[in-house]
C-alpha positions as CSV (number, residue, x, y, z in Angstrom):
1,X,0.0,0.0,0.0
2,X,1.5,3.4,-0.8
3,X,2.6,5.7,2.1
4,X,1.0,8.7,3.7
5,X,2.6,10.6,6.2
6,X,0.9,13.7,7.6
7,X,2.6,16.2,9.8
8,X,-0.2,18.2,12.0
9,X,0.0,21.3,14.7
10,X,-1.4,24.3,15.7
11,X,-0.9,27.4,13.7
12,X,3.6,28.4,14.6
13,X,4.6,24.5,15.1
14,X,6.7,24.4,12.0
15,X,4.4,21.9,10.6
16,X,4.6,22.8,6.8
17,X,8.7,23.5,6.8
18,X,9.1,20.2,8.1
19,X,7.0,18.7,6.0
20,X,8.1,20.6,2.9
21,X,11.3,19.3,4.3
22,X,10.4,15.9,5.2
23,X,8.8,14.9,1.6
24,X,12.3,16.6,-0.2
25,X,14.6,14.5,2.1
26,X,12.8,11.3,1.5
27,X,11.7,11.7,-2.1
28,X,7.4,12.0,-1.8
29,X,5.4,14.6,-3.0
30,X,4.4,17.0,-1.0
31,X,0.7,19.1,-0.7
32,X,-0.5,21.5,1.9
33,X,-4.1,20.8,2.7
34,X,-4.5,24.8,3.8
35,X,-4.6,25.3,0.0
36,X,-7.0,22.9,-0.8
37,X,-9.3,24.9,1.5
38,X,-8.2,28.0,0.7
39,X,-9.2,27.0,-3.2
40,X,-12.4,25.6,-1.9
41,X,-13.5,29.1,0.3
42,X,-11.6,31.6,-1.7
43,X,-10.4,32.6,1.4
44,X,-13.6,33.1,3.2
45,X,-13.0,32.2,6.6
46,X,-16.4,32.3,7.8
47,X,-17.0,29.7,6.1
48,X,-14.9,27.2,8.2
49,X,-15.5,29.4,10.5
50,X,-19.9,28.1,10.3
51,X,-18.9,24.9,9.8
52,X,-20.0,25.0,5.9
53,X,-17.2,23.2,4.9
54,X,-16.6,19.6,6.1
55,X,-13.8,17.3,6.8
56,X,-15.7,15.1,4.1
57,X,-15.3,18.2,1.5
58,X,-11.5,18.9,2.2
59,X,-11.2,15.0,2.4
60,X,-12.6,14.5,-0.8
61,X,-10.8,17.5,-2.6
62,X,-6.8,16.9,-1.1
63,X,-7.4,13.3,-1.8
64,X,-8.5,14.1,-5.9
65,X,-5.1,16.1,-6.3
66,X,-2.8,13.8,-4.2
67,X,-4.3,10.4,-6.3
68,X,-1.4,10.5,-9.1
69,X,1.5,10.0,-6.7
70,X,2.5,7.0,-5.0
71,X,3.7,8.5,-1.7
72,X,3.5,11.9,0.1
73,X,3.8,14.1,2.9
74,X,0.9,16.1,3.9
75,X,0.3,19.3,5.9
76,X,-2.4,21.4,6.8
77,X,-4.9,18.6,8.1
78,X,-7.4,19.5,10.7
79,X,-10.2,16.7,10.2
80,X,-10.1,13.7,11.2
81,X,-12.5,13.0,7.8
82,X,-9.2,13.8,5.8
83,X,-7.0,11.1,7.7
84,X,-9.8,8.6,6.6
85,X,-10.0,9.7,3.0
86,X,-6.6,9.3,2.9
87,X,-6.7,5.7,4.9
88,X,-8.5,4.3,2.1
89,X,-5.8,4.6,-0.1
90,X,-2.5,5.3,1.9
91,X,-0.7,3.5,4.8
92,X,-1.0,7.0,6.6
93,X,1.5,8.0,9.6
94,X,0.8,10.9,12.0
95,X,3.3,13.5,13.4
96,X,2.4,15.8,16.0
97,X,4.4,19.1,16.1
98,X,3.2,20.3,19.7
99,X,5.1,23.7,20.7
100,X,3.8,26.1,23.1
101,X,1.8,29.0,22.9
102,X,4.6,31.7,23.4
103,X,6.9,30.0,20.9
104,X,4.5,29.5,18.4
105,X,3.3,33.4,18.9
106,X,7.4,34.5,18.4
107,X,7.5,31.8,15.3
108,X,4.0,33.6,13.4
109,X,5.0,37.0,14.7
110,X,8.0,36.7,12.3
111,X,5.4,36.2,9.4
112,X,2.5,38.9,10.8
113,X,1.8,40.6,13.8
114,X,-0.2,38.4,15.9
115,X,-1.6,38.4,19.6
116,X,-1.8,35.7,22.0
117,X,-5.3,36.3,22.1
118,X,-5.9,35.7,18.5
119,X,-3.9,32.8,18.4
120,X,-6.1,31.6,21.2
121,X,-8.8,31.9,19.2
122,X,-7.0,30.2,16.4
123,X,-6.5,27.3,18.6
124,X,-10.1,27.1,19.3
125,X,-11.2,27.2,16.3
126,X,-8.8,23.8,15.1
127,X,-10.3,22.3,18.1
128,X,-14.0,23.3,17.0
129,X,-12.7,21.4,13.4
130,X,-11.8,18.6,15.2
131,X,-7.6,18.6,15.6
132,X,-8.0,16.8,18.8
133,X,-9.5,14.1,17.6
134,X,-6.6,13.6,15.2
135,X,-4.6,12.9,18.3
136,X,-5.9,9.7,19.0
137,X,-3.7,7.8,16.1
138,X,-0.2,9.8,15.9
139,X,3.0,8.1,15.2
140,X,5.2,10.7,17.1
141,X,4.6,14.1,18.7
142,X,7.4,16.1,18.8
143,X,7.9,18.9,20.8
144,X,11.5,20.4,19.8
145,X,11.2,23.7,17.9
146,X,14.7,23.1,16.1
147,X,14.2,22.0,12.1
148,X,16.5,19.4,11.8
149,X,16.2,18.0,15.1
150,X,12.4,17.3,13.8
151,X,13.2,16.2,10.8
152,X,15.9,13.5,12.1
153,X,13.5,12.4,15.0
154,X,10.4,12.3,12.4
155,X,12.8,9.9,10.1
156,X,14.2,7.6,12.9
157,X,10.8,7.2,14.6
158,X,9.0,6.3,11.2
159,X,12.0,4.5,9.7
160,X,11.9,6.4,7.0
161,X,14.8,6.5,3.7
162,X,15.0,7.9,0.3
163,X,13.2,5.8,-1.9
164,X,10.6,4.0,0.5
């Protein structure tokens, strides 16, 4: 069965470096799951925001783009409805990148001013969507903010070489 491995967090974690990373090192694709939403809302948050937009919907659309490559690393995922549109099809694999709320806020505040209080709400939200659900089935959380100390943790613990 083809390979899946899909790298989750909160909003700061590092979660779509690494897996940018991840899928270069080992030799998947890669796709980001926040622009398959992105595509499917134009960007209208309050649409995710209403619940208007399912896991089944997101499922359905990552898994139509991803269905020509054999294995991949995916980011973005905040459903557990994605993880089992992708289980039908991949051997899927779940890393957690879990960082703190004050290290994620210096991480996004490098990209766009952010509060701690919108964070917080951006927190919620992923939890409203679901993200602790996806905790029940993870391969390996990580809570190391370094790139490469991710990255070799995230290959040891899964086993994973060039080529797999």
């Amino acid at each position: 069965m083809n390979k899946c491995i899909v790298v989750i967090g909160r909003a700061g974690s590092g979660k779509s470096v690494t897996a940018k990373k991840l899928a270069l090192d080992i030799g998947y694709e890669f796709i980001e799951v926040s622009d398959v939403v992105r595509d499917l809302t134009g960007r209208d948050r309050s649409i995710i925001r209403h619940n208007k937009l399912t896991g089944i919907d997101v499922g359905h659309a990552t898994v139509e783009r991803m269905n020509i490559y054999k294995n991949f690393v995916v980011s973005g995922v905040r459903q557990k409805e994605v993880i089992d549109f992708l289980r039908v099809h991949w051997k899927v694999k779940i890393v957690v990148l879990d960082l703190n709320i004050n290290t994620r806020l210096k991480r996004i505040n490098k990209r766009e001013p952010t509060s701690w209080e919108q964070l917080a709400l951006a927190d919620q939200l992923d939890d409203s969507l679901g993200f602790k659900e996806l905790m029940s089935s993870i391969a390996y959380i990580n809570k190391d903010s370094r790139l490469e100390m991710n990255l070799y943790m995230i290959k040891h613990m899964l086993n994973l070489k060039k080529g797999d």
